[in-house]
N, C-alpha and C positions, 0 to 999 in steps of 0.2 A: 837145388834147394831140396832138403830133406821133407819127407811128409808131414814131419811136426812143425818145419820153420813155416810151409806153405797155410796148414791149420791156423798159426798164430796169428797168419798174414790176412786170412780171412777172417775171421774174430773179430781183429783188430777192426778191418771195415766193416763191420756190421753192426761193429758199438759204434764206430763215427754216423752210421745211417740215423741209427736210431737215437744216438745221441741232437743229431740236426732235425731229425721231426720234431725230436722234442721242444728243442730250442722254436723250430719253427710252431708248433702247436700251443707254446707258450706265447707265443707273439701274434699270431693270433687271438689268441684268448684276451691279450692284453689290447689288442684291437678295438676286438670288439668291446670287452668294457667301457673303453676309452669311446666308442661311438657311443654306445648305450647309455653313458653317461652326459656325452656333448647334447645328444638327444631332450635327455632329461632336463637338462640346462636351458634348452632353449625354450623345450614348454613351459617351463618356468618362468622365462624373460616375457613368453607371449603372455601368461596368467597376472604378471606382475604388470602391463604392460596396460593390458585392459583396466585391471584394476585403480592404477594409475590414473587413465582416462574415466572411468567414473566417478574416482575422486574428483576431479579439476572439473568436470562437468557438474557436480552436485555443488561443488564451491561456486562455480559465477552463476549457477541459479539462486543459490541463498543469499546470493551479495545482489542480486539484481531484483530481488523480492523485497528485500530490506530496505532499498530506496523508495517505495512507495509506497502501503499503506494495509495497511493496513488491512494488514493482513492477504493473504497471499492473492497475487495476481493486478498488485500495484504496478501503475506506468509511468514509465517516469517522463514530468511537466517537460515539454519543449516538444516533445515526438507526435504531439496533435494529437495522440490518439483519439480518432474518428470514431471508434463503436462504443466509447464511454461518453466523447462529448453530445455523438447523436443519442447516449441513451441520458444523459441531464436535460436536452435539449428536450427534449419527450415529455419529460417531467414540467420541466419550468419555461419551458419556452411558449409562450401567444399568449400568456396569461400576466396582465399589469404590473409593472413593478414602481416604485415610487422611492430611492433613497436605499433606505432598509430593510423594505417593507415588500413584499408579495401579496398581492391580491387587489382588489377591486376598492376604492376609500369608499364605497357606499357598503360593503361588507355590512351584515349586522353584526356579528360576532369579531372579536380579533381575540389571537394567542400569541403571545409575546415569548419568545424564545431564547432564553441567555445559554449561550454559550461560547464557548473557546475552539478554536481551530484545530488546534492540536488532542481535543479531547478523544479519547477514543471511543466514552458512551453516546457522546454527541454523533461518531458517524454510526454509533448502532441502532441512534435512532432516525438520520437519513436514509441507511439504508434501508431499515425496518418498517416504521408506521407512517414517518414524513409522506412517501409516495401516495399514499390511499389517499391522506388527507388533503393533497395538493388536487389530486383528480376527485375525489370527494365533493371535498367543499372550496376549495378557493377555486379551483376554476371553472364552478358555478358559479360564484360571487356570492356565498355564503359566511366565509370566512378569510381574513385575510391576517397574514401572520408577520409578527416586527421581529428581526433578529437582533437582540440585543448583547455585549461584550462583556464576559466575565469570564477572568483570568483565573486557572484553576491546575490545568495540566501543564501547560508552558512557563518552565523556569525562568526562564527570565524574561522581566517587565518587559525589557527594551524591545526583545523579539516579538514578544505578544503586543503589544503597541503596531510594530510595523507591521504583522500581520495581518492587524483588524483593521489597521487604515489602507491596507491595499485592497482588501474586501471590500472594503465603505467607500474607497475611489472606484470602484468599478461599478459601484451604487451611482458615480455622478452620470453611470451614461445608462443608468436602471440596468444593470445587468452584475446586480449583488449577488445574487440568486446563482447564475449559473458559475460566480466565481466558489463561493462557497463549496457547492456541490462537486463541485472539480477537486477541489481542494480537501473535501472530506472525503471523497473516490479514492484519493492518492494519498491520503493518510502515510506519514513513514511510522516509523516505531519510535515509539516514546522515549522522549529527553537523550535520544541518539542526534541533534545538530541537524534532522535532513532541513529544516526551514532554513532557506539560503535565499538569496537576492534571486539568483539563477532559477531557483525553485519557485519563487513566487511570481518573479517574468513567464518563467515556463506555464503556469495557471493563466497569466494573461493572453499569452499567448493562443492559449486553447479557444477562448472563448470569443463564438462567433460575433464578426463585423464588431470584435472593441477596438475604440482609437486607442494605440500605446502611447502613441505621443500623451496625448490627450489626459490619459492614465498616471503614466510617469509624472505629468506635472498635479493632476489632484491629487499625489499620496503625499504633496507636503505642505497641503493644507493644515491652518493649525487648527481649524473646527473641526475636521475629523478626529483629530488625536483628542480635541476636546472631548468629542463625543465618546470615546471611547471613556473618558473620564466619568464619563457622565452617567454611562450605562452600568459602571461600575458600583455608582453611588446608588443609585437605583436599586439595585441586588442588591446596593447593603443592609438600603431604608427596608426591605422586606423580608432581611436575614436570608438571605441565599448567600449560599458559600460553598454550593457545589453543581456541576456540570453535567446536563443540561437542566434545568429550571426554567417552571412557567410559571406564566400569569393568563386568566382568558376570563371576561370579560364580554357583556355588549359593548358594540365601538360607543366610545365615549363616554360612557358608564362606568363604575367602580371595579377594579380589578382586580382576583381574588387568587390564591395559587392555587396551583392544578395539580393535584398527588396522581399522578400515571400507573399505571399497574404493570404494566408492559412498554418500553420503547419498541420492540417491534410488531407488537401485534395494537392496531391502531382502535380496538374495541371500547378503551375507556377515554379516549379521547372523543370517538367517535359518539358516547353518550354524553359528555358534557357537553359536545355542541349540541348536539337533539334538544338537551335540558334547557339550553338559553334561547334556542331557536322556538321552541316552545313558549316558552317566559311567558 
């Protein structure tokens, strides 16, 4: 081999060396992109992944607040909830009840209170001034209060009908009072359908030593839906046509409406009893 053919012959391999790092140094390069990438990929499925899961979390929390009431940290009827029935139970429990009526029939004062189930001012004034006034004055035997039936939020007759006659059955065993109060606790959200048979079992359910049986058969009494007629007519003969609405009164005395300043702060209620207790 001449020195030139042997030069060529060397050349020749040392473009193949370098030609094959290259190759290989490309394919590494391509490697590692190709990891750098899968990498990137997958923080991303983790990012997507989480986010996913706080979605679907923030969804069955607003679907499971939406069933009850009103406003957030509604329970939904049937699960007992124990620290809402012991906190009604607090309120309205050892103190007489009679029908539809709370407090003592020797009360000197009464406040007649028309409202709807489904109203939502109605539970802003349960949970707002109602309290004071329960521990105030009815269970002194100062004042004793009639809950009267007028339809105002609830769209349809028929529902508010069954409504107020399962409250007023649960009056036949005196325990109107703690149905009410459950049932304005678990409030759902307005003209959304939560009032359901299941729904209103569930309220009976809650409520301490009621006979269901008992129950189920006086909500098809026809005097209660009378009476729901009746309390109707009542609100008409005094022009009430909105929820909640009084009337207060010495018991058995003439009965005058009550223009309230506040449903939760119990101040201007708390002066017209003074003023009649006074009298």
């Amino acid at each position: 081999m001449s020195p030139v053919e042997s030069d060529e012959e060397d050349l020749t391999r040392k473009q193949r060396r370098e030609q094959a790092r290259s190759e290989r140094k490309a394919l590494e390069e391509a490697e590692a992109a190709g990891a750098a990438r899968r990498k990137r990929l997958t923080q991303l499925g983790v990012v997507v992944g989480v986010v996913v899961v706080a979605i679907v979390i923030v969804l069955i929390a607003a679907g499971g607040g939406g069933s009850s009431g009103g406003g957030g940290g509604k329970i939904v009827p049937g699960n007992k909830a124990p620290t809402l029935v012991k906190k009604v139970e607090a309120e309205v429990g050892g103190i007489a009840q009679a029908g539809d009526t709370i407090g003592a029939s020797t009360a000197p004062v009464t406040l007649q209170y028309f409202g709807d189930l489904e109203c939502p001012i109605c539970r802003d004034f349960t949970l707002g001034a109602l309290p004071t006034l329960l521990q105030k004055w009815v269970r002194t035997g100062k004042l004793r209060i009639e809950y009267r039936a007028l339809e105002t939020a609830t769209r349809e007759p028929e529902v508010f009908k069954t409504q107020q006659v399962a409250a007023l059955a649960a009056g036949k065993q005196n325990k109107m009072w703690q149905y009410i109060e459950l049932f304005y606790n678990q409030q759902g959200e307005e003209s959304s359908g939560y009032v359901t048979e299941k729904y209103l079992q569930g309220l009976a359910q809650q409520v301490p030593a009621m006979n269901l049986a008992q129950w189920a058969s006086d909500r098809n009494s026809g005097a209660l839906s009378t009476q729901v007629a009746t309390d109707a007519q009542a609100a008409n003969n005094v022009g009430f046509n909105g929820t909640p609405s009084f009337l207060i009164g010495k018991t058995g005395g003439t009965m005058t409406k009550f223009e309230y300043a506040s449903l939760t702060d119990p101040s201007s209620f708390n002066g017209a009893i003074e003023k009649l207790l006074k009298g």
